[in-house]
DOLUMMI-612935 format. One line per 4 residues: number of its first residue (from 1); their letters; for each residue x, z, y of N, C-alpha, C. Coordinates in nm, 3 decimals, padded with zeros to 5 digits, always signed. Example, Ala and Ser with C-alpha at 12.3 -4.5 7.8 and 13.67 -1.06 7.14 Angstrom:
2
1	AS	+01.319:+00.780:-00.569:+01.230:+00.780:-00.450:+01.320:+00.780:-00.330; +01.285:+00.708:-00.225:+01.367:+00.714:-00.106:+01.290:+00.787:+00.003
***
This chain:
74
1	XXXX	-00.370:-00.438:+00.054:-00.460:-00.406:+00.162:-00.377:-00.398:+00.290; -00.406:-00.478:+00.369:-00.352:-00.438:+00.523:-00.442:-00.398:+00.596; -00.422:-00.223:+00.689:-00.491:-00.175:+00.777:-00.405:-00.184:+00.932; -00.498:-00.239:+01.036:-00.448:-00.249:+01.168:-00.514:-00.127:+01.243
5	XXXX	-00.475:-00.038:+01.304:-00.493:+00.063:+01.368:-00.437:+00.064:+01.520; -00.498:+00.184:+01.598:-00.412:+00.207:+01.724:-00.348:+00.275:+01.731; -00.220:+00.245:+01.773:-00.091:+00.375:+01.761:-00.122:+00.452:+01.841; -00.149:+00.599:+01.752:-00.150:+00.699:+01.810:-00.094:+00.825:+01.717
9	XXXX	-00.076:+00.896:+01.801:+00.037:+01.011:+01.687:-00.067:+01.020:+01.577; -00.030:+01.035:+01.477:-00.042:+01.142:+01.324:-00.137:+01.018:+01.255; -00.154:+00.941:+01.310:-00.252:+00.797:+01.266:-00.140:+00.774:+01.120; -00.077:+00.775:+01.042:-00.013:+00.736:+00.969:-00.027:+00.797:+00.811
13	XXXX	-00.032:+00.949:+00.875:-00.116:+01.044:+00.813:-00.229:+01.046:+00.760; -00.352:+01.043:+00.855:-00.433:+00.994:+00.843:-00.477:+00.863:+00.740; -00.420:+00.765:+00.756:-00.450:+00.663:+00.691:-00.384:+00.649:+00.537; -00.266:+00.768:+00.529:-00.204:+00.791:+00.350:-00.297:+00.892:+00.306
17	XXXX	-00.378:+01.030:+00.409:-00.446:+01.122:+00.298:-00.543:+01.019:+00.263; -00.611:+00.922:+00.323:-00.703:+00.880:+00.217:-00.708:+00.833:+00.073; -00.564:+00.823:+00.083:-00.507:+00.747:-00.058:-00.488:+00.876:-00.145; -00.429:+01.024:-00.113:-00.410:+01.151:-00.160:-00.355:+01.114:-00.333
21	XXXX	-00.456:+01.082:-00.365:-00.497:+01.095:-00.539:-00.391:+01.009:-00.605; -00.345:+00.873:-00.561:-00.305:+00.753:-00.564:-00.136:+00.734:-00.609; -00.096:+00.663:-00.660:+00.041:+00.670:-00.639:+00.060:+00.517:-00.543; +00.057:+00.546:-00.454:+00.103:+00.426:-00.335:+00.206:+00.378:-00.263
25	XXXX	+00.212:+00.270:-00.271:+00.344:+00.212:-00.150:+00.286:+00.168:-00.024; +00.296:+00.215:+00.103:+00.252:+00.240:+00.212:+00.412:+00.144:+00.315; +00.366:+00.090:+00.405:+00.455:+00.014:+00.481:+00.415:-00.004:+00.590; +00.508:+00.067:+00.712:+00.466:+00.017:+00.881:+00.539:-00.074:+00.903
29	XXXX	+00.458:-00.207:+00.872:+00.560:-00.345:+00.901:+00.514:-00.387:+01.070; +00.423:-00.348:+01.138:+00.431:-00.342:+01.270:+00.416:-00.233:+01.351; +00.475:-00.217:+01.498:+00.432:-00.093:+01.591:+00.455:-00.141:+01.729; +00.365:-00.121:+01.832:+00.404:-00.136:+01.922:+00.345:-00.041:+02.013
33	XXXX	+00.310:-00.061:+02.129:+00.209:+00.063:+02.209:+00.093:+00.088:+02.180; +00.044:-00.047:+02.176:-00.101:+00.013:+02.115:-00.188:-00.052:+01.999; -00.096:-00.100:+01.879:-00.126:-00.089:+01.730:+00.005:-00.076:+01.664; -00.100:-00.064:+01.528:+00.016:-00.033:+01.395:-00.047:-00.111:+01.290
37	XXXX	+00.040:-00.165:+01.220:-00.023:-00.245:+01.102:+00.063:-00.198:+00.993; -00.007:-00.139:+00.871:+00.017:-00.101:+00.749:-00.027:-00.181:+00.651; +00.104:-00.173:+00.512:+00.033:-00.274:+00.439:+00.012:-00.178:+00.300; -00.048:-00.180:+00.220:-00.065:-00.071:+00.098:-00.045:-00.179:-00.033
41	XXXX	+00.006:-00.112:-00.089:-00.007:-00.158:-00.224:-00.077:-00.084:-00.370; -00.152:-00.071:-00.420:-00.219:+00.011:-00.529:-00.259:-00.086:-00.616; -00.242:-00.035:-00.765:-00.286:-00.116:-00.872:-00.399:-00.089:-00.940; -00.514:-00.185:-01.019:-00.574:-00.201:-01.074:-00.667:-00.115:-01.041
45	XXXX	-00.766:-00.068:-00.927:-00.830:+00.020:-00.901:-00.992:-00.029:-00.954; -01.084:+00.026:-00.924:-01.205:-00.006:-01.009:-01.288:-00.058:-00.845; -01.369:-00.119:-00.881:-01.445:-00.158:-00.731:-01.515:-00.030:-00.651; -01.577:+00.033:-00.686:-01.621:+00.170:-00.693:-01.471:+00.257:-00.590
49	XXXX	-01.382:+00.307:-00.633:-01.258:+00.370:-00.637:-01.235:+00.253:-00.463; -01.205:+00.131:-00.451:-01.236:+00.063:-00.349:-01.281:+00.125:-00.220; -01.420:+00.077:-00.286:-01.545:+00.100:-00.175:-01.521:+00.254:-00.110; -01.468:+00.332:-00.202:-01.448:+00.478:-00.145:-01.376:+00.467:-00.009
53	XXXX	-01.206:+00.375:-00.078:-01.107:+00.399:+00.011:-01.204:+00.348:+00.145; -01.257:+00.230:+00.129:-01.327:+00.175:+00.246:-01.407:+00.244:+00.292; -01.484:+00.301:+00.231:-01.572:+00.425:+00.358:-01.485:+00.517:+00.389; -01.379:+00.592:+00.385:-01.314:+00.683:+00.447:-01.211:+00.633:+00.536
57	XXXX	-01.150:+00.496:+00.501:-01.093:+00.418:+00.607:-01.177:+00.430:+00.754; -01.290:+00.400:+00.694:-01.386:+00.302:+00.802:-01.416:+00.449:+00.932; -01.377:+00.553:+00.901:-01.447:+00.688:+00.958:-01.374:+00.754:+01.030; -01.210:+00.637:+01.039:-01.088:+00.715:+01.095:-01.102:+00.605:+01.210
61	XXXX	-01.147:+00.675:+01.362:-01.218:+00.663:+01.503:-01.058:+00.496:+01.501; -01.005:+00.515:+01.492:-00.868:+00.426:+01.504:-00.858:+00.299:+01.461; -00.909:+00.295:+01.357:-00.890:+00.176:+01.261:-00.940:+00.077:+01.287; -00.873:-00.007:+01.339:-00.937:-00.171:+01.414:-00.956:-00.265:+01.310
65	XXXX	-00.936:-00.266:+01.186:-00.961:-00.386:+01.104:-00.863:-00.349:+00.951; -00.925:-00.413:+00.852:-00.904:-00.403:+00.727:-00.921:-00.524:+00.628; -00.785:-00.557:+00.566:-00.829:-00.673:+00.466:-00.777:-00.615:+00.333; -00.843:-00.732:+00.240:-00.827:-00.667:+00.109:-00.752:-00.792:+00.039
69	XXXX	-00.659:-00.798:-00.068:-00.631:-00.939:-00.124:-00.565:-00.872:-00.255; -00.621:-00.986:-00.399:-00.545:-00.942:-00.475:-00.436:-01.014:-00.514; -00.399:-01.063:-00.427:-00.236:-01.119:-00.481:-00.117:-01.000:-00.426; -00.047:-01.013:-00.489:+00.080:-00.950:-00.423:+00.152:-00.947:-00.321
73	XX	+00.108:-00.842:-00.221:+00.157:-00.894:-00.119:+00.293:-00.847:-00.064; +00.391:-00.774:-00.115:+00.547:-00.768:-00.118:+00.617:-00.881:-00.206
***
């Protein structure tokens, strides 16, 4: 999953408690003034378990865009 956000303090935070439960690999492969792009990695989740992360993504005022892919993306 890559999430693009606007850099702003504690935004980083934000975007790992949603994961809380998860055992995740989280990566700020971009930053500049005004975004951040994170890339996540999580395995085998259920579609359901998904759709969650995506509605609580979707609710953080910041978050400019979201993709999903199941190939490997490291």
């Amino acid at each position: 999953m890559s999430i693009e956000t606007d850099d702003v303090s504690s935004i980083t935070h934000a975007v790992s408690s949603v994961f809380k439960t998860v055992n995740l690999e989280i990566f700020n492969v971009e930053n500049d003034h005004t975004k951040a792009l994170y890339r996540l990695a999580y395995y085998q989740k259920s579609p359901q378990t998904v759709s969650s992360y995506l509605e609580h993504l979707h609710k953080i005022q910041e978050v400019r865009s979201i993709a999903i892919s199941t190939k490997k993306i490291f």
